[in-house]
PADRENSE-100675 format. One record per residue (C-alpha): residue in three letters; x, y, z. Coordinates in pm, whole numbers, plus 50000, padded with zeros to 5 digits. Layout:
BEGIN
ALAXYZ/...
# end
This chain:
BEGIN
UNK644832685418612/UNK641632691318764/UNK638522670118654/UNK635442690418577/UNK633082663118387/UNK632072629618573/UNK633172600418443/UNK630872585118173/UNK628672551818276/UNK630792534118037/UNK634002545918190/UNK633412535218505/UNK632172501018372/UNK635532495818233/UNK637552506618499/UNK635222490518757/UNK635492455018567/UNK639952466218478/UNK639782467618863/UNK637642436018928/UNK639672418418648/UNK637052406918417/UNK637792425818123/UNK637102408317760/UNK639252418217514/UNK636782440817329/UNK636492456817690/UNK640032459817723/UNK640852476517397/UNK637962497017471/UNK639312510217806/UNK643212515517656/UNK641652539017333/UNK639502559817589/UNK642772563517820/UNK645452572417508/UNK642652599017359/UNK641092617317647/UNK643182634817926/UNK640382636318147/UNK639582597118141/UNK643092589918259/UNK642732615718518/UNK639472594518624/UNK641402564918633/UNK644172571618832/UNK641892585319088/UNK639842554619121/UNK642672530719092/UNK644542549519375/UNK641342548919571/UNK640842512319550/UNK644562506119612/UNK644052528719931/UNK640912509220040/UNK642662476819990/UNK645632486720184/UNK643542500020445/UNK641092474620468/UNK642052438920246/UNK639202425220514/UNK636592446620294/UNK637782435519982/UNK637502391020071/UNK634262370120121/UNK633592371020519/UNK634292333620611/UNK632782338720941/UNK629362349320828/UNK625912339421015/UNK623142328720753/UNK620532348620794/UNK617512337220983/
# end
């Protein structure tokens, strides 16, 4: 399927905080109506959660707190 519309602000919201897993409930069942009712917003999501799983397979460094980090001065 190809994706002609952006994703809405609120879209991204929810899959941004689905991905950083801080979801509330109201969030959650939020998210899960958008994805059963609208084709497009599941298109959306697989593309971002495929992206992230790609970064984080490609980089897990990116994704953790640097422990090795100079204060700045």
């Amino acid at each position: 399927m190809s994706t002609h519309r952006e994703p809405t602000r609120e879209l991204f919201e929810l899959m941004s905080a689905f991905r950083d897993e801080t979801l509330t409930e109201d969030q959650r069942r939020r998210l899960n109506d958008l994805l059963e009712s609208d084709a497009v917003a599941r298109d959306h999501f697989l593309r971002f959660m495929t992206l992230h799983a790609l970064l984080e397979t490609r980089m897990p460094a990116a994704s953790e707190p640097e422990t090795n980090a100079r204060p700045m001065t």
